[in-house]
C-alpha positions in Angstrom: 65.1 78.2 130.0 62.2 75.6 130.2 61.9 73.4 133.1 62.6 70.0 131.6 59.9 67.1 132.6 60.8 63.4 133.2 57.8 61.3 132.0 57.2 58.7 134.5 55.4 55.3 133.0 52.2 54.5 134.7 51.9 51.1 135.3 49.4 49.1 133.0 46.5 46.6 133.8 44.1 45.0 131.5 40.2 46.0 132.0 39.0 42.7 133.5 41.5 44.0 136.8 39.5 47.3 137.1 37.0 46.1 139.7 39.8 44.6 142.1 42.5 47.5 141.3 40.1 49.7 142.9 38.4 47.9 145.2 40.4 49.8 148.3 41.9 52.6 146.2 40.0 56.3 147.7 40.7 58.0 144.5 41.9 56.7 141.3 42.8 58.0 137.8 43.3 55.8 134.8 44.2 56.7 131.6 42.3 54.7 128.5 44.8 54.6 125.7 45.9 53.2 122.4 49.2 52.8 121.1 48.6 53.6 117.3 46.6 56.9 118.6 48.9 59.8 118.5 46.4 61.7 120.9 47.2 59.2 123.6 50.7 59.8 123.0 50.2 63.3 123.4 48.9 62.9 127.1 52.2 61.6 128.1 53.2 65.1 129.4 49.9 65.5 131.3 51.0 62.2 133.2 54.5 63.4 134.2 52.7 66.7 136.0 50.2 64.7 137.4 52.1 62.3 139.3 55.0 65.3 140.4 51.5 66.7 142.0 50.1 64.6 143.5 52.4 61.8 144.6 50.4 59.0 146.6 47.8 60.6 147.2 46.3 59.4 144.2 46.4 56.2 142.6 47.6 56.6 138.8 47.5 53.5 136.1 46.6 52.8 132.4 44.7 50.7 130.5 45.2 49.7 126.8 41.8 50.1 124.7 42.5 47.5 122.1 40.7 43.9 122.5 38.3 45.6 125.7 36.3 48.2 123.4 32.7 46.8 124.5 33.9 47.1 128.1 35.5 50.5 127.7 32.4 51.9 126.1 30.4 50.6 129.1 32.2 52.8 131.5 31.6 55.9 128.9 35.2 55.6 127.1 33.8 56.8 123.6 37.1 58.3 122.1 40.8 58.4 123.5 42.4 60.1 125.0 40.1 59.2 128.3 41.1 59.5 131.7 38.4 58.4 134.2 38.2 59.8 137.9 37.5 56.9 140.3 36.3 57.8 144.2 36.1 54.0 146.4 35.7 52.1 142.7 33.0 55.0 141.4 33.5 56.6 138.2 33.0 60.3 139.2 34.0 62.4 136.2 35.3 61.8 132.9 37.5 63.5 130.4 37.1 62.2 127.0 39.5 63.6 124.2 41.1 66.7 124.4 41.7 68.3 127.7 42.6 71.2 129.5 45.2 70.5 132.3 44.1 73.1 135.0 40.0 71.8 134.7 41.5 68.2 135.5 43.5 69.2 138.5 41.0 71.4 139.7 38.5 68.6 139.8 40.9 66.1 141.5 42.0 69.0 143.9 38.4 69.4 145.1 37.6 65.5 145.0 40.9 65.5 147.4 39.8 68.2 149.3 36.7 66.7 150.3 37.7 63.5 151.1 40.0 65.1 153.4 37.3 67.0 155.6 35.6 63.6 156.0 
């Protein structure tokens, strides 16, 4: 029997917010997505284990592409699915299509890791 998972909505912002949103926030990940882009959909599950991990540790929100695609080139966003690792309001690493669950959480676990021996 498979272990069932609840997806859990991220909450949304528009791009112009980023620089406030993360102003304070010591690590961030935001997912750059499209609602006519079936990869984006396809992420959803990726979300649900990614919150169930790590909680509050780490700051989790979304932002919709469409209408901010000059902006979201800027910060590297060249194809979605993107999430984007942010560490005090610095984009640190970037995942840009498809992606592998374990190299994301293995990244984020050794961001966390070393902000904790600071």
């Amino acid at each position: 029997m498979q272990a069932s998972i609840t997806v859990v909505p991220w909450p949304q912002f528009a791009l112009a917010e980023l620089p406030a949103m993360l102003a304070d926030v010591p690590l961030a990940v935001v997912e750059f997505w499209a609602a006519d882009c079936l990869f984006s959909r396809l992420l959803a599950p990726t979300r649900a284990v990614l919150e169930q991990r790590y909680g509050s540790r780490l700051l989790m929100r979304r932002c919709v592409v469409q209408g901010a695609e000059p902006r979201c080139a800027e910060l590297g966003v060249s194809a979605l699915p993107a999430l984007l690792l942010f560490r005090r309001g610095r984009c640190v690493r970037r995942w840009i299509g498809e992606m592998h669950f374990s190299l994301v959480t293995s990244v984020i676990d050794a961001t966390l890791s070393g902000m904790e021996l600071r």
